[in-house]
C-alpha positions as CSV (number, residue, x, y, z in Angstrom):
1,X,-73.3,-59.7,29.8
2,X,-75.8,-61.2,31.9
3,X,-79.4,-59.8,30.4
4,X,-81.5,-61.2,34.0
5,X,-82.4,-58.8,36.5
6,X,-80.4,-59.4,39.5
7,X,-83.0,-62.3,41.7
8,X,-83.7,-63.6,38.8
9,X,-82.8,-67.0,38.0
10,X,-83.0,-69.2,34.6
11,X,-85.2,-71.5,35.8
12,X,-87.6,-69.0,37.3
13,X,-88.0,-67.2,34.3
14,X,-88.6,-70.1,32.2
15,X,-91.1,-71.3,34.9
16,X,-90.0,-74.7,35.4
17,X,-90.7,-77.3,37.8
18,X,-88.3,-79.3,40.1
19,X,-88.2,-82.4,38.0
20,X,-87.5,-80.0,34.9
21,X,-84.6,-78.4,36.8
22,X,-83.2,-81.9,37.5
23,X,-83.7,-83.3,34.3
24,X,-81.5,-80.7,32.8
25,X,-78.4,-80.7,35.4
26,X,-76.7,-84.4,34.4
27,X,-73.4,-84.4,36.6
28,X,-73.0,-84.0,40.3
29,X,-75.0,-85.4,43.1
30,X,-77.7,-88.1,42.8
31,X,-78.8,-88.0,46.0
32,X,-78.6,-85.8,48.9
33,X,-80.7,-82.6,50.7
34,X,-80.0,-79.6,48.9
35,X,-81.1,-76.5,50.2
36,X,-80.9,-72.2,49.1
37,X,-82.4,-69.1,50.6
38,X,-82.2,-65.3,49.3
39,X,-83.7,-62.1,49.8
40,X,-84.1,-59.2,47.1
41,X,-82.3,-56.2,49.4
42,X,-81.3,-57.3,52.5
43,X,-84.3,-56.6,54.5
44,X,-86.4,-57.2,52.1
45,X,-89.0,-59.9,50.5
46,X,-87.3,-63.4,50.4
47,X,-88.0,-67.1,49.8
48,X,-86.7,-70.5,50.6
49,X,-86.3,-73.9,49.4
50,X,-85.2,-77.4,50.2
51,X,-85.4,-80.7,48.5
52,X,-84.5,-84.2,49.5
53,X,-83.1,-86.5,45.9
54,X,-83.0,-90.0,45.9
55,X,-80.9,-91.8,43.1
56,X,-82.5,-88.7,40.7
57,X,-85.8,-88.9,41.8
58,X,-87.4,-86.3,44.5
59,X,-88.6,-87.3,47.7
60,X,-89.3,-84.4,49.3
61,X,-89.6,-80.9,48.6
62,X,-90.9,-77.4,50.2
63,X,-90.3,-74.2,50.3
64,X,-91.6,-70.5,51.6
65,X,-91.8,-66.9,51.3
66,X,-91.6,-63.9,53.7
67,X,-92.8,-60.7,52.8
68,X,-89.9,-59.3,55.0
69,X,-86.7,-61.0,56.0
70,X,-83.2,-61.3,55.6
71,X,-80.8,-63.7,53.5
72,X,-79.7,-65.3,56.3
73,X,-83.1,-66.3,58.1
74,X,-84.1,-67.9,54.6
75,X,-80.6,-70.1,54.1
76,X,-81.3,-71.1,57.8
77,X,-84.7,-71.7,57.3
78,X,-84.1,-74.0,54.2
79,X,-81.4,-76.0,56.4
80,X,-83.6,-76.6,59.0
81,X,-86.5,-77.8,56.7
82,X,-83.7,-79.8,55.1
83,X,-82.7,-81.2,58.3
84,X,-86.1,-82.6,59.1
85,X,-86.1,-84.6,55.8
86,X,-83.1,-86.8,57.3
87,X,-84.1,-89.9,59.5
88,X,-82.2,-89.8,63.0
89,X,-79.3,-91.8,62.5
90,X,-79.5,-91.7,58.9
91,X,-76.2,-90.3,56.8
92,X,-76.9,-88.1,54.3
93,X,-74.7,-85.7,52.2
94,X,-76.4,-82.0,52.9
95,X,-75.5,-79.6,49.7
96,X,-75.9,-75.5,50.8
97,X,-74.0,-72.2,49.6
């Protein structure tokens, strides 16, 4: 059984950083935008997050918090921030749940 409050993820409760996370998943993309959004309760306070990874390395990265949103607003706002991290005309494999 999973001992986590539900919001809570593995990496948020042991407070690490982006390189951290990265350095710890070894298969799967190198590169690409990846991009998640949730809310706890649905209104409710939420958060958002996109990065952009080059061959490993970040390139870009932001993220936000609303006091009171919805799931979907923050998945669409973390696409559209990923979005902007993509040159026009450039290809780029966009990851998203």
């Amino acid at each position: 059984m999973n001992s986590r409050r539900r919001g809570q993820s593995a990496t948020r409760a042991q407070n690490l950083t982006t390189a951290e996370v990265i350095a710890r998943f070894t298969e799967g993309p190198t590169s690409g935008v990846f991009t998640d959004g949730s809310c706890s309760g649905n209104p409710g306070p939420g958060g958002w997050g996109a990065v952009r990874v080059q061959d490993g390395e970040v390139a870009h990265e932001r993220h936000g918090f609303e006091p009171d949103t919805t799931n979907n607003r923050m998945e669409l706002q973390a696409m559209i921030t990923g979005l902007g991290f993509i040159e026009p005309g450039e290809a780029v494999d966009v990851y998203t749940d």
